[in-house]
PDB file of the backbone (N, CA, C, O) and the ligand in Angstrom, with CONECT records:
HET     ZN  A 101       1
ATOM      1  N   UNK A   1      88.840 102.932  81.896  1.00  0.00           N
ATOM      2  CA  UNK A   1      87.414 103.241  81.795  1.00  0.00           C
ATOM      3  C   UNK A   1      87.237 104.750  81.665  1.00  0.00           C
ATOM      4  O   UNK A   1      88.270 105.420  81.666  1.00  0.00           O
ATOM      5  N   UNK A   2      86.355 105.217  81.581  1.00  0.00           N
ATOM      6  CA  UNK A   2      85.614 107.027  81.359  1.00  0.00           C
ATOM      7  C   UNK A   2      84.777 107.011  82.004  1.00  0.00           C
ATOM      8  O   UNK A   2      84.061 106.077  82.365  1.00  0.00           O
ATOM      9  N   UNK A   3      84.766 108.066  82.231  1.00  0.00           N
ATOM     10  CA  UNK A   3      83.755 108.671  82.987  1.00  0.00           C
ATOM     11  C   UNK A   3      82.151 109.217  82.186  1.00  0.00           C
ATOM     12  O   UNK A   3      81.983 109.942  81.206  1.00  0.00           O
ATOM     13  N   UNK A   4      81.152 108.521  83.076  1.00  0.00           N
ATOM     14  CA  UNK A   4      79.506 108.797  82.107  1.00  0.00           C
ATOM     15  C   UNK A   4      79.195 110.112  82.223  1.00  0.00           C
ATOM     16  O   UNK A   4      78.097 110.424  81.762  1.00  0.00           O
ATOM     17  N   UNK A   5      79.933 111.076  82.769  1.00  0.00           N
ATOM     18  CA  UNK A   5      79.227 112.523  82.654  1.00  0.00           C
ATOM     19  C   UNK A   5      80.239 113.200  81.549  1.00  0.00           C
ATOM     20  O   UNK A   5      79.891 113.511  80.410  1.00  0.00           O
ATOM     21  N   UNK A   6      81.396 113.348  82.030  1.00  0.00           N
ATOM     22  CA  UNK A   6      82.450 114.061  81.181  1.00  0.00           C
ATOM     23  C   UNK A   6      83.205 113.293  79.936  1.00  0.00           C
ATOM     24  O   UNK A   6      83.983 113.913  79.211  1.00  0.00           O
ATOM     25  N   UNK A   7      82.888 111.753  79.722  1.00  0.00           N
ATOM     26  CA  UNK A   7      83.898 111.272  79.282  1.00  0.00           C
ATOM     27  C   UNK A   7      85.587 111.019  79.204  1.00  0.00           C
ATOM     28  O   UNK A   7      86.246 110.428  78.349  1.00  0.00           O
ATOM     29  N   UNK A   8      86.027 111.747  80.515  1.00  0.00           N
ATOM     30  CA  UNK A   8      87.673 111.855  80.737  1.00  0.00           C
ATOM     31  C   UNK A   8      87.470 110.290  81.197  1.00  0.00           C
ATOM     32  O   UNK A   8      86.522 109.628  81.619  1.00  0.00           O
ATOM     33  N   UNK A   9      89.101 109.998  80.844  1.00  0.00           N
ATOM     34  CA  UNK A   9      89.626 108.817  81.388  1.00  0.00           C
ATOM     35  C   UNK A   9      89.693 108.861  82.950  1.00  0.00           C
ATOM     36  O   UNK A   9      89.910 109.879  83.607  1.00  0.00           O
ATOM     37  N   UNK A  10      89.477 107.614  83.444  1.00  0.00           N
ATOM     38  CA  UNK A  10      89.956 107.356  85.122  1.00  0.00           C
ATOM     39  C   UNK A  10      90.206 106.467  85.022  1.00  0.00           C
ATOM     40  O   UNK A  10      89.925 105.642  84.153  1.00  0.00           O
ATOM     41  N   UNK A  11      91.020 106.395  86.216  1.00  0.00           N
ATOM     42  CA  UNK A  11      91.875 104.887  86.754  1.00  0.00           C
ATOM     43  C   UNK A  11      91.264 104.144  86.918  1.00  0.00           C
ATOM     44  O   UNK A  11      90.333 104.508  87.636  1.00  0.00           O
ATOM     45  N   UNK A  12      91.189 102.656  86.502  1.00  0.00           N
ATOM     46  CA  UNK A  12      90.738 101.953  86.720  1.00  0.00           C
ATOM     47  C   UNK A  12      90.368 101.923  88.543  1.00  0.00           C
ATOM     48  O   UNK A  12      89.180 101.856  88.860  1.00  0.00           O
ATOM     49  N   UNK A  13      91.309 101.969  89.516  1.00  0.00           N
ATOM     50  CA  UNK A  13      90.997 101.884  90.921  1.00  0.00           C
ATOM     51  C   UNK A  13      90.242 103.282  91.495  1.00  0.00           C
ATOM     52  O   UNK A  13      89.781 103.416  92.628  1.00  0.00           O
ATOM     53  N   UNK A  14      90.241 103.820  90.915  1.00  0.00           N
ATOM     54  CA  UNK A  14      89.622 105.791  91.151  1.00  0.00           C
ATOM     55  C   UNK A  14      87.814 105.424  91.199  1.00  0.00           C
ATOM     56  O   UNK A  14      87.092 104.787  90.432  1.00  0.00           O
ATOM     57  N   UNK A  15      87.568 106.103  92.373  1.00  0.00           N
ATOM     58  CA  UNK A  15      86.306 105.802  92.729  1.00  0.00           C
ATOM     59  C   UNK A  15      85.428 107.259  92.390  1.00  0.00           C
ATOM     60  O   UNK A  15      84.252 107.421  92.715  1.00  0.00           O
ATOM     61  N   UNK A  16      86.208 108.199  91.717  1.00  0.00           N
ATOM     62  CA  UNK A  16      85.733 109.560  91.453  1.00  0.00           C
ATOM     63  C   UNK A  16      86.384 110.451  90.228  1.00  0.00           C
ATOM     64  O   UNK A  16      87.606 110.589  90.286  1.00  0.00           O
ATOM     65  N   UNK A  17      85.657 111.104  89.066  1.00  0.00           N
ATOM     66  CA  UNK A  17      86.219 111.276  88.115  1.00  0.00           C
ATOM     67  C   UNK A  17      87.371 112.451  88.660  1.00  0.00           C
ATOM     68  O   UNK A  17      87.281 113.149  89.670  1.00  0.00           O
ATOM     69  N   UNK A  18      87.920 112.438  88.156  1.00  0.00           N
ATOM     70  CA  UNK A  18      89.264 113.466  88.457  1.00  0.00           C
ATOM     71  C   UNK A  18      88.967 114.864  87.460  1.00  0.00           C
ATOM     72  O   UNK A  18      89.498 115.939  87.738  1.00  0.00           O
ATOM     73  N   UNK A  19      88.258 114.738  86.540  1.00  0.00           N
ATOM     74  CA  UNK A  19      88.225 116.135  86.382  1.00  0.00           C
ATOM     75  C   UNK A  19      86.218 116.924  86.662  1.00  0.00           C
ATOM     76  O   UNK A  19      85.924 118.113  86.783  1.00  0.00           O
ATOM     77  N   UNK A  20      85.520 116.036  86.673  1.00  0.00           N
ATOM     78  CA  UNK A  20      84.056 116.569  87.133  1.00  0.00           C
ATOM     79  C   UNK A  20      84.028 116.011  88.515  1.00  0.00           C
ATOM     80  O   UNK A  20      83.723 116.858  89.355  1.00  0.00           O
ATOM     81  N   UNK A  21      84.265 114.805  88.985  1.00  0.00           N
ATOM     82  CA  UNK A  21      83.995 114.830  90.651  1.00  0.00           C
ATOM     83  C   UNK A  21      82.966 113.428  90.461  1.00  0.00           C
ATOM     84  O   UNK A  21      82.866 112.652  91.411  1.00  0.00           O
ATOM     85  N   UNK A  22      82.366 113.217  89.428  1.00  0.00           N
ATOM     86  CA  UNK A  22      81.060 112.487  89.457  1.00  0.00           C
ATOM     87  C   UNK A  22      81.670 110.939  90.006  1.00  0.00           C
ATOM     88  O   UNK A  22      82.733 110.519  89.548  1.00  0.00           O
ATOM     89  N   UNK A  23      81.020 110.284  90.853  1.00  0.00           N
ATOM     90  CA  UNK A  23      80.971 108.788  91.283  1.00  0.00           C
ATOM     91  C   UNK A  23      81.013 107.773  90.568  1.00  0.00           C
ATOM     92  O   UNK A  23      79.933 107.186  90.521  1.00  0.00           O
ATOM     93  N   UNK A  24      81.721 107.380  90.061  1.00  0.00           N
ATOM     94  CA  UNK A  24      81.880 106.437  89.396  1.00  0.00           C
ATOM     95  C   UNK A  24      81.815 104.905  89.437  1.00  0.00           C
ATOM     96  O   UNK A  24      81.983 104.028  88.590  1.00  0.00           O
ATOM     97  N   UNK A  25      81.450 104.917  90.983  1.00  0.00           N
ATOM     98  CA  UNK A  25      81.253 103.817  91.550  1.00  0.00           C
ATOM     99  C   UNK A  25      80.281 102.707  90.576  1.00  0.00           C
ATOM    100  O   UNK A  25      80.345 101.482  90.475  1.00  0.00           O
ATOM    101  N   UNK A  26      79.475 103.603  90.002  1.00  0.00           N
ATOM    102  CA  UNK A  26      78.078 102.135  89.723  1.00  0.00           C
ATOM    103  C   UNK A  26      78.789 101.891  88.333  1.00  0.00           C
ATOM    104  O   UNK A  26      78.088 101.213  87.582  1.00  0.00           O
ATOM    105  N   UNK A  27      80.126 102.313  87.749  1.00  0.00           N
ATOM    106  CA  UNK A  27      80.415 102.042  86.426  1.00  0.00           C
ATOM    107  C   UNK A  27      81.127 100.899  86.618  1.00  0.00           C
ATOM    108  O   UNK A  27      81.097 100.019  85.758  1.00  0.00           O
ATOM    109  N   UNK A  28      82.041 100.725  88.051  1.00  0.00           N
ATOM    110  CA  UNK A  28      82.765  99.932  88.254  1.00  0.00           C
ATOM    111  C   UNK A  28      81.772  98.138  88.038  1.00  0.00           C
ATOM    112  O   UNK A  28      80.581  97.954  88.290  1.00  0.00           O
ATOM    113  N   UNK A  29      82.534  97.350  87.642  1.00  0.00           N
ATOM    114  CA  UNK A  29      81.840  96.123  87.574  1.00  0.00           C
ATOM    115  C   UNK A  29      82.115  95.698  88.758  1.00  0.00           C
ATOM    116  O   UNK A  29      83.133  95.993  89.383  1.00  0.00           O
ATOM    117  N   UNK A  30      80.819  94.649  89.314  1.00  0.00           N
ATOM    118  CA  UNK A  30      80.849  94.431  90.670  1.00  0.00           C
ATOM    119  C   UNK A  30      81.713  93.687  91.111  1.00  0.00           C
ATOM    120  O   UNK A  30      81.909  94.028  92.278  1.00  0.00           O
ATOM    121  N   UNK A  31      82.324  92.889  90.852  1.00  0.00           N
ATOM    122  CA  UNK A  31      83.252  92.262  91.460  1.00  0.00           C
ATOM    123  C   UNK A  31      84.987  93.129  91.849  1.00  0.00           C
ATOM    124  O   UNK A  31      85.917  92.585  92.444  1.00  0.00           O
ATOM    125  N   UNK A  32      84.977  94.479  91.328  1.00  0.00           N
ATOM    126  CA  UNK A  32      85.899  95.081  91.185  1.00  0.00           C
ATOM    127  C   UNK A  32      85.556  96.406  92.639  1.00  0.00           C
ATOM    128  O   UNK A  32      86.418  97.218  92.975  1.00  0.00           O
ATOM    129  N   UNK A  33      84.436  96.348  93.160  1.00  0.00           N
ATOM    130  CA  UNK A  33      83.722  97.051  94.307  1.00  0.00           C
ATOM    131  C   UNK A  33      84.040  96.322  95.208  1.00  0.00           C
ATOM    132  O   UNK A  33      84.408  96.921  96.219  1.00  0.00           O
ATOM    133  N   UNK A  34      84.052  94.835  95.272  1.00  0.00           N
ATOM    134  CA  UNK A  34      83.826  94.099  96.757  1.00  0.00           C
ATOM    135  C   UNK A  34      85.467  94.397  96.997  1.00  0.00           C
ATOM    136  O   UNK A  34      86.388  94.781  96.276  1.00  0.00           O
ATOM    137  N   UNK A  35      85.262  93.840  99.011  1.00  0.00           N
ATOM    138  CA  UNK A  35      86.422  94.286  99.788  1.00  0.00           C
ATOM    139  C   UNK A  35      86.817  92.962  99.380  1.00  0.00           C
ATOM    140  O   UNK A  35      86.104  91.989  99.622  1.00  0.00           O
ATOM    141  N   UNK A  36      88.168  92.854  98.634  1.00  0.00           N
ATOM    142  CA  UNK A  36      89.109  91.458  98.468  1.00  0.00           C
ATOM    143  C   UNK A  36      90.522  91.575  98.451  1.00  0.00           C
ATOM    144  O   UNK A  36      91.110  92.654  98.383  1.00  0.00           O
ATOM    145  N   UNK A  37      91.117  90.355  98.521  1.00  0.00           N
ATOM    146  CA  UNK A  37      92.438  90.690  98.999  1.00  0.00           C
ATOM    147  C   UNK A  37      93.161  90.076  97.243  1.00  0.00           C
ATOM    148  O   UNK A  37      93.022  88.863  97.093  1.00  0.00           O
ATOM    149  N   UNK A  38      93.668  90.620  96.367  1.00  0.00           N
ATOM    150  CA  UNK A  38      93.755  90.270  95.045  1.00  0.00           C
ATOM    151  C   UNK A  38      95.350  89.468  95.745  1.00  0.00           C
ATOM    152  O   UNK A  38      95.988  89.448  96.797  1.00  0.00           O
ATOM    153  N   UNK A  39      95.389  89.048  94.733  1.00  0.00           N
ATOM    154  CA  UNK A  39      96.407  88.300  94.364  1.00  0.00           C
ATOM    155  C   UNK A  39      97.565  88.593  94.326  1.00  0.00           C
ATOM    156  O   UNK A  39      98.409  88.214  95.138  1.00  0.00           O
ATOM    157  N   UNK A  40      97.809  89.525  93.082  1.00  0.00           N
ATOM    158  CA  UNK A  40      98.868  90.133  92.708  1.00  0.00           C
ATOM    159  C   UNK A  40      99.546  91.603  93.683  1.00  0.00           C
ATOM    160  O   UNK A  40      99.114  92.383  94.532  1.00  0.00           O
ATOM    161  N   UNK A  41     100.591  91.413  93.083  1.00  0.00           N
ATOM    162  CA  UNK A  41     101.293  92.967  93.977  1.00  0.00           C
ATOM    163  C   UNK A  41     101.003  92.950  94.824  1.00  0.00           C
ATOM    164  O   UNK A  41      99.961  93.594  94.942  1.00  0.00           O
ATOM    165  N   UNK A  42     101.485  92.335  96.082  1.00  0.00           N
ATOM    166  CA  UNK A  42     100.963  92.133  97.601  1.00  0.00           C
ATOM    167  C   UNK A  42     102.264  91.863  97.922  1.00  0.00           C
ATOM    168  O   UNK A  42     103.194  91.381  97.276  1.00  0.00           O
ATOM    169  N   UNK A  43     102.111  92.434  99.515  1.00  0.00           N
ATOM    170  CA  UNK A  43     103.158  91.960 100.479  1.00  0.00           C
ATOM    171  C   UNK A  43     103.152  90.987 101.431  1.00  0.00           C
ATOM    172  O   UNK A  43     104.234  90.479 101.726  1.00  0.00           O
ATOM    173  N   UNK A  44     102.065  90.587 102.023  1.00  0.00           N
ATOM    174  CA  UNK A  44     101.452  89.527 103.172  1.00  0.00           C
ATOM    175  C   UNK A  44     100.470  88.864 102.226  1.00  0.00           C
ATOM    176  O   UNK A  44     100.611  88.164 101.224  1.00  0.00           O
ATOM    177  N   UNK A  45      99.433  89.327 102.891  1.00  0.00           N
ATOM    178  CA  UNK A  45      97.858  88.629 102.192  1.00  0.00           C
ATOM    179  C   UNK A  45      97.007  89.505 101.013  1.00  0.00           C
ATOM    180  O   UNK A  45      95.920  89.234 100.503  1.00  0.00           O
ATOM    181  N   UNK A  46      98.043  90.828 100.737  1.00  0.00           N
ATOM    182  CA  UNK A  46      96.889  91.591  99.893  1.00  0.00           C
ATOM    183  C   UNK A  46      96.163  92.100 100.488  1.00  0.00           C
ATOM    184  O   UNK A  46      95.092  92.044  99.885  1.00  0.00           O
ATOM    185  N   UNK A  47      96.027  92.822 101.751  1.00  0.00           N
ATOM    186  CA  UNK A  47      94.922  93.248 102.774  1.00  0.00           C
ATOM    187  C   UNK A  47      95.335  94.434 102.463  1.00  0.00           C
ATOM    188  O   UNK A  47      94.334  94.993 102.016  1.00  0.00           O
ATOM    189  N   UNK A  48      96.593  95.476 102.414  1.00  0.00           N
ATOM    190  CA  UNK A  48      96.406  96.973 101.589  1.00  0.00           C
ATOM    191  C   UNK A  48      95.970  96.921 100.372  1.00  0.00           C
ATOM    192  O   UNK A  48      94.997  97.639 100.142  1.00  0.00           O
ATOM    193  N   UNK A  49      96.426  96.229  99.421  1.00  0.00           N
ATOM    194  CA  UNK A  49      96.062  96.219  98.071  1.00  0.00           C
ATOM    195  C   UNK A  49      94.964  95.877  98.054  1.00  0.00           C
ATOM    196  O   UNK A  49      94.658  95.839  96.862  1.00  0.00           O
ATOM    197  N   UNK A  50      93.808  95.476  98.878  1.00  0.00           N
ATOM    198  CA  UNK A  50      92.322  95.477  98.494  1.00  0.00           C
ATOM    199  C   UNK A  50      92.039  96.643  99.226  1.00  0.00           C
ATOM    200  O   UNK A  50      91.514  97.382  98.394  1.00  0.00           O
ATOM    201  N   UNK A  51      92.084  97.257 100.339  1.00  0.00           N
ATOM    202  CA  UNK A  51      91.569  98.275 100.852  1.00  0.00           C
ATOM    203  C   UNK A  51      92.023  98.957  99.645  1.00  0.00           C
ATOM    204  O   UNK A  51      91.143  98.951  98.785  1.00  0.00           O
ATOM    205  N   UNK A  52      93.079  99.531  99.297  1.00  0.00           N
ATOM    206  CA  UNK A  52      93.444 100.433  98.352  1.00  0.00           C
ATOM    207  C   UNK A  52      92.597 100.607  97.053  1.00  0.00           C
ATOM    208  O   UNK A  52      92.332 101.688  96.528  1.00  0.00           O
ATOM    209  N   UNK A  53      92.142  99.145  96.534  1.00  0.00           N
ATOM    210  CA  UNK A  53      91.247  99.553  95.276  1.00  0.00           C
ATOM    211  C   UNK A  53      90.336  99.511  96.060  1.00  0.00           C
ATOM    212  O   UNK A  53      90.302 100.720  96.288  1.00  0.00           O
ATOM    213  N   UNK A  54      89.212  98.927  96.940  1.00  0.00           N
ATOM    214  CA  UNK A  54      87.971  99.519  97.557  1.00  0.00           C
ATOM    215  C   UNK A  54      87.804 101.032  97.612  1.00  0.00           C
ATOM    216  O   UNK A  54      86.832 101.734  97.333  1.00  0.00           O
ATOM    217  N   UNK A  55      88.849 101.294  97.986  1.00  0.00           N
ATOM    218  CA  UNK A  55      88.941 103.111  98.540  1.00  0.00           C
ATOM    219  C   UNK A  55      89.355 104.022  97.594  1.00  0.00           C
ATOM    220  O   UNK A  55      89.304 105.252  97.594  1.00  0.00           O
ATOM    221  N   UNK A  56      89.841 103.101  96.656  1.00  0.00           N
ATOM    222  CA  UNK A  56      90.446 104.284  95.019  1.00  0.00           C
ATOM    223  C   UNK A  56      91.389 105.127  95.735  1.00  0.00           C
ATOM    224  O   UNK A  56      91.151 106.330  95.629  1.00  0.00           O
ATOM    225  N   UNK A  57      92.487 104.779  96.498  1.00  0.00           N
ATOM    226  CA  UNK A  57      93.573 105.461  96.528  1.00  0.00           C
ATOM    227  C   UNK A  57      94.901 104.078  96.894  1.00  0.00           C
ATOM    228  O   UNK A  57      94.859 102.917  97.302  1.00  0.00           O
ATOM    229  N   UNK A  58      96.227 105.277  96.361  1.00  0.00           N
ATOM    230  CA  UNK A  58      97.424 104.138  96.354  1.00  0.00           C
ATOM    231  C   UNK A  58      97.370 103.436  97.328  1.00  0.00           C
ATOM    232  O   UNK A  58      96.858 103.826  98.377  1.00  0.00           O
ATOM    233  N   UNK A  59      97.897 102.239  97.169  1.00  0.00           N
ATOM    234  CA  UNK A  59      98.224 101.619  97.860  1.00  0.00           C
ATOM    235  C   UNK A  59      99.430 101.644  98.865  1.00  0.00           C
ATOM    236  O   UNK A  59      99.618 101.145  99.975  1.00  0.00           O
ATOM    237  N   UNK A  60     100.148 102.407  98.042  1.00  0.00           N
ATOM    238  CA  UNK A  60     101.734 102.998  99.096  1.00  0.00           C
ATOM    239  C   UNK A  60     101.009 103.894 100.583  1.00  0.00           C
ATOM    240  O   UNK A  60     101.557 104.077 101.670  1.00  0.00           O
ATOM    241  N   UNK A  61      99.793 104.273 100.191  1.00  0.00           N
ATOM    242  CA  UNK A  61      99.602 105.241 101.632  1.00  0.00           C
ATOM    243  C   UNK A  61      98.978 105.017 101.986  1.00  0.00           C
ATOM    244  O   UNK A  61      98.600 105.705 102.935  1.00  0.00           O
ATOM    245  N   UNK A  62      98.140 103.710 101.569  1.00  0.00           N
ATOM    246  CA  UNK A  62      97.616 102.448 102.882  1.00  0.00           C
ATOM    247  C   UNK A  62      98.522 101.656 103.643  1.00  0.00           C
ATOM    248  O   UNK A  62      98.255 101.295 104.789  1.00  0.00           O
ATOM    249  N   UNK A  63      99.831 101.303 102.919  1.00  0.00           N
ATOM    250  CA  UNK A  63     100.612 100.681 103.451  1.00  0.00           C
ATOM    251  C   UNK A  63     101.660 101.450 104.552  1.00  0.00           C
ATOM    252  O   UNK A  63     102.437 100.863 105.306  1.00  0.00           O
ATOM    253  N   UNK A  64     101.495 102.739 104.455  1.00  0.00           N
ATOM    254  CA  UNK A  64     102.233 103.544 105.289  1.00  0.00           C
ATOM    255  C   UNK A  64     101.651 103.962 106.594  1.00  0.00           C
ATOM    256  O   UNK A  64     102.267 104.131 107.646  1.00  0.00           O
ATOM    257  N   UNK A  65     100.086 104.138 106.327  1.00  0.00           N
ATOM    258  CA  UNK A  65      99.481 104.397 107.106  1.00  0.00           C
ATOM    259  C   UNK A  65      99.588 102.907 108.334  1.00  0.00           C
ATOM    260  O   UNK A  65      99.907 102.886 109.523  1.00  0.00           O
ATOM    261  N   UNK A  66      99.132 101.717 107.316  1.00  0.00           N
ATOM    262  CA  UNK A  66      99.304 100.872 108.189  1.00  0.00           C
ATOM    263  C   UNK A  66     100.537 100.058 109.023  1.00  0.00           C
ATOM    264  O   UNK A  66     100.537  98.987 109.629  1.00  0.00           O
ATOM    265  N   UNK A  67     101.676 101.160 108.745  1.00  0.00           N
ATOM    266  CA  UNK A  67     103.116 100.758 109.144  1.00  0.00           C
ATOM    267  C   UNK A  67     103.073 102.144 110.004  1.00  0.00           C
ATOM    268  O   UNK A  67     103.755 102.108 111.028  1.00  0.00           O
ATOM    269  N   UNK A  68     102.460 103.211 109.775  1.00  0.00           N
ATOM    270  CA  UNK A  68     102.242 103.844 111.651  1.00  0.00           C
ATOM    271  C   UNK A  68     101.309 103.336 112.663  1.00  0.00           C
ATOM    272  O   UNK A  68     101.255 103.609 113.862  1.00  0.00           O
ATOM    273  N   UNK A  69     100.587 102.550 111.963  1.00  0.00           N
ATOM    274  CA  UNK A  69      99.866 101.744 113.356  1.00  0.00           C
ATOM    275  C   UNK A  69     100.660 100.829 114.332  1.00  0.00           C
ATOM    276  O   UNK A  69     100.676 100.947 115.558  1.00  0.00           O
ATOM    277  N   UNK A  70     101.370  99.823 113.530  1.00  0.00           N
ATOM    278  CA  UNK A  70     101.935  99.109 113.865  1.00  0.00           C
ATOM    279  C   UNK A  70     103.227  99.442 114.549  1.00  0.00           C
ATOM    280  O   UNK A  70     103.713  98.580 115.281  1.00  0.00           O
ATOM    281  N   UNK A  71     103.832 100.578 114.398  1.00  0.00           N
ATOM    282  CA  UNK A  71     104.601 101.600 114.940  1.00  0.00           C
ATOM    283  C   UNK A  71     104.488 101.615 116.294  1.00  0.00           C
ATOM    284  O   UNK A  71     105.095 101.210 117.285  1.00  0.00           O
ATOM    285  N   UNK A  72     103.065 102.491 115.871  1.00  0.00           N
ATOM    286  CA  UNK A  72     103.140 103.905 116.775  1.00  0.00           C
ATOM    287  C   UNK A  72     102.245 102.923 118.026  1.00  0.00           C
ATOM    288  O   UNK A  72     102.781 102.664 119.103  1.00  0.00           O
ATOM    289  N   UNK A  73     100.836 102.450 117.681  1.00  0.00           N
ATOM    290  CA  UNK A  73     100.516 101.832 118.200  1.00  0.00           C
ATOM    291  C   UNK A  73     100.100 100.542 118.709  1.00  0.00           C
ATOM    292  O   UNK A  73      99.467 100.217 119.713  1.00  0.00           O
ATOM    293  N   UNK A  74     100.798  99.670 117.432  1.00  0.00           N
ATOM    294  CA  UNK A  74     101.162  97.964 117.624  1.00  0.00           C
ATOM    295  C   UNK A  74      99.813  97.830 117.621  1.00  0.00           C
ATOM    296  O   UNK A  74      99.602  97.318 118.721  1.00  0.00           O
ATOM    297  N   UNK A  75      98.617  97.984 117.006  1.00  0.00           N
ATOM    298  CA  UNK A  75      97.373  97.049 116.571  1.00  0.00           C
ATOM    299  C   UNK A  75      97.321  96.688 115.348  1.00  0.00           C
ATOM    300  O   UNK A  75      96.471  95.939 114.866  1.00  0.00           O
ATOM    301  N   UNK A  76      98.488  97.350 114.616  1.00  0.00           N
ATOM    302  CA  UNK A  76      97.896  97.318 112.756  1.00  0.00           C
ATOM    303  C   UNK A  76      98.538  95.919 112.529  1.00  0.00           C
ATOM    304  O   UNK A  76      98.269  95.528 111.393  1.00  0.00           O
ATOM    305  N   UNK A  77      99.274  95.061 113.208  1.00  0.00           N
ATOM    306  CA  UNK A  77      99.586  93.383 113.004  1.00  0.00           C
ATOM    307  C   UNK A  77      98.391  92.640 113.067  1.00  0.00           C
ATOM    308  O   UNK A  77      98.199  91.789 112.199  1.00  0.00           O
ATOM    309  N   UNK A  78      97.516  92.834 113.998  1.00  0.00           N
ATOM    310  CA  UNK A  78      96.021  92.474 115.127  1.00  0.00           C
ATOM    311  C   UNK A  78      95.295  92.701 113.564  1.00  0.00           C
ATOM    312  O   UNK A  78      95.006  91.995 112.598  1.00  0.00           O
ATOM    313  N   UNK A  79      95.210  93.941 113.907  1.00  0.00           N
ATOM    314  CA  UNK A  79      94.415  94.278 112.751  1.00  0.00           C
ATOM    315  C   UNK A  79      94.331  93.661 111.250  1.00  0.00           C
ATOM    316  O   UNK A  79      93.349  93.206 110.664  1.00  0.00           O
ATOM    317  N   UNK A  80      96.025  93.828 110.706  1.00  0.00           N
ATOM    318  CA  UNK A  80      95.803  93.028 109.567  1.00  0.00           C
ATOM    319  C   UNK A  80      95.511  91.969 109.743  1.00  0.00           C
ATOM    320  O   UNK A  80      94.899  91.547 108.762  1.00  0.00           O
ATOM    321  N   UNK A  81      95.641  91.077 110.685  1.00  0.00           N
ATOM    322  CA  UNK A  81      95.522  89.271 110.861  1.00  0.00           C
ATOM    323  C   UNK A  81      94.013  89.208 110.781  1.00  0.00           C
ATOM    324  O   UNK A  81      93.555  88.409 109.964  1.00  0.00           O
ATOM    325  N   UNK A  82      92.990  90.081 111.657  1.00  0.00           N
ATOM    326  CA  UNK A  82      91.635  90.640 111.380  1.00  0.00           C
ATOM    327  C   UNK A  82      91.286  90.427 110.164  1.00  0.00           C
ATOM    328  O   UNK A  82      90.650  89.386 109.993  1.00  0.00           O
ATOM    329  N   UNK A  83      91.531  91.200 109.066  1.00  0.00           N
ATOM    330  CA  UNK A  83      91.497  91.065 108.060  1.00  0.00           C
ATOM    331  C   UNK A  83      91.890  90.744 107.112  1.00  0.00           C
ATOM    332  O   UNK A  83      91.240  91.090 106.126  1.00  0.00           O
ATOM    333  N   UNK A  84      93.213  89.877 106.883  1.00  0.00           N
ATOM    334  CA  UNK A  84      93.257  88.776 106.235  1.00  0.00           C
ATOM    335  C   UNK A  84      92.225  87.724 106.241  1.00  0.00           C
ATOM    336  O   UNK A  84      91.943  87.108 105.213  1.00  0.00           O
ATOM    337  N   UNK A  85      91.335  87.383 108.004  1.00  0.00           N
ATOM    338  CA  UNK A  85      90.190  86.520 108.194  1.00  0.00           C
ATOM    339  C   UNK A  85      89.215  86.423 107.339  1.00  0.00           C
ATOM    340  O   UNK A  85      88.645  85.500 106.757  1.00  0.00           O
ATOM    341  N   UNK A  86      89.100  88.027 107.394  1.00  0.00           N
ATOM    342  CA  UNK A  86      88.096  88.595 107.189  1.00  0.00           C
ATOM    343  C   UNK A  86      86.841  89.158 105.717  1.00  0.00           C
ATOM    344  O   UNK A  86      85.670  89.184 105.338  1.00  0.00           O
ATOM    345  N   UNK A  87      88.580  89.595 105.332  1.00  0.00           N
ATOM    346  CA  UNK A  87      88.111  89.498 103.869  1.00  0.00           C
ATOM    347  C   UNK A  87      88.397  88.242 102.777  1.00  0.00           C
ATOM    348  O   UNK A  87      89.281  87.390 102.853  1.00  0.00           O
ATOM    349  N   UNK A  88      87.544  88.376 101.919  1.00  0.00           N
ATOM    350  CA  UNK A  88      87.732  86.987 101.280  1.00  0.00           C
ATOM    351  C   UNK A  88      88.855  87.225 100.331  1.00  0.00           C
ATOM    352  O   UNK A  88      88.938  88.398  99.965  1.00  0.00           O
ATOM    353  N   UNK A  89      89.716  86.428  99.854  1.00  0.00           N
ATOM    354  CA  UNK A  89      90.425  85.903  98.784  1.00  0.00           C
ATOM    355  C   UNK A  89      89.941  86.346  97.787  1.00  0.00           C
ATOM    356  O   UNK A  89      88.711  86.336  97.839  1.00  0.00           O
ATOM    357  N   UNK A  90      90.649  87.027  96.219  1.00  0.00           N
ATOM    358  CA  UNK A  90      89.884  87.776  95.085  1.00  0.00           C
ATOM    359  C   UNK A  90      90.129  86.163  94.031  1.00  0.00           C
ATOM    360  O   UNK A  90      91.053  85.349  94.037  1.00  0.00           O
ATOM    361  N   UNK A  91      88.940  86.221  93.275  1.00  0.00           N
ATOM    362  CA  UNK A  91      89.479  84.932  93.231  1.00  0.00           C
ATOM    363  C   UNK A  91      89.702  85.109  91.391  1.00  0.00           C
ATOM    364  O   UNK A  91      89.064  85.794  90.591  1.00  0.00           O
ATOM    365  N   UNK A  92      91.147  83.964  91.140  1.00  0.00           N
ATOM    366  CA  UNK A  92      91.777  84.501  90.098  1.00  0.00           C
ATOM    367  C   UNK A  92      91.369  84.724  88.454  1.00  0.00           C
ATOM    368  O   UNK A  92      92.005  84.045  87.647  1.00  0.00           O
ATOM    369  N   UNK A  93      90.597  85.412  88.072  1.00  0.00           N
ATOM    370  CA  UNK A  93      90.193  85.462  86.942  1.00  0.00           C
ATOM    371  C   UNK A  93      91.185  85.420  85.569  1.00  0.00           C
ATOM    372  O   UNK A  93      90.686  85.477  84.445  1.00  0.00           O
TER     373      UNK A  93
HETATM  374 ZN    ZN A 101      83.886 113.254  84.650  1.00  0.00          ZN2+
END
């Protein structure tokens, strides 16, 4: 996709143009905004890989982050099981 102010390319998962800054959020089509757990490229349920495109950043440093929880402070298992509940299933287009 591009961006509506500058026209530069962005990532499809990028929630902000990379070279003006502008929000790109309302370009995104809606079903590509909601919190879901996709399908593909997942390790458990897809619960980083949807935070990750919700949040427009990799997914490797959601998954890291959420492997020092579980570490450091043993809730990020709790947590993901939370949200596997929680969020819905992306469903397969
Ligand atoms: Zn731009």
């Amino acid at each position: 996709m591009f961006c509506t102010k500058c026209g530069g390319a962005i990532d499809e998962n990028a929630s902000f143009c990379p070279r003006c800054g502008t929000s790109v959020a309302g370009a995104i089509p809606k079903t590509e905004k909601k919190l879901v757990r996709p399908q593909g490229d997942k390790w458990i349920a897809g619960v980083c890989q949807g935070f990750a495109r919700y949040f427009g950043i990799d997914v490797t440093l959601v998954r890291l982050v959420w492997l020092a929880t579980v570490i450091l402070a043993g809730t990020g298992i709790l947590a993901y099981i939370i949200c596997w509940i929680v969020i819905p299933q992306e469903y397969s287009t």
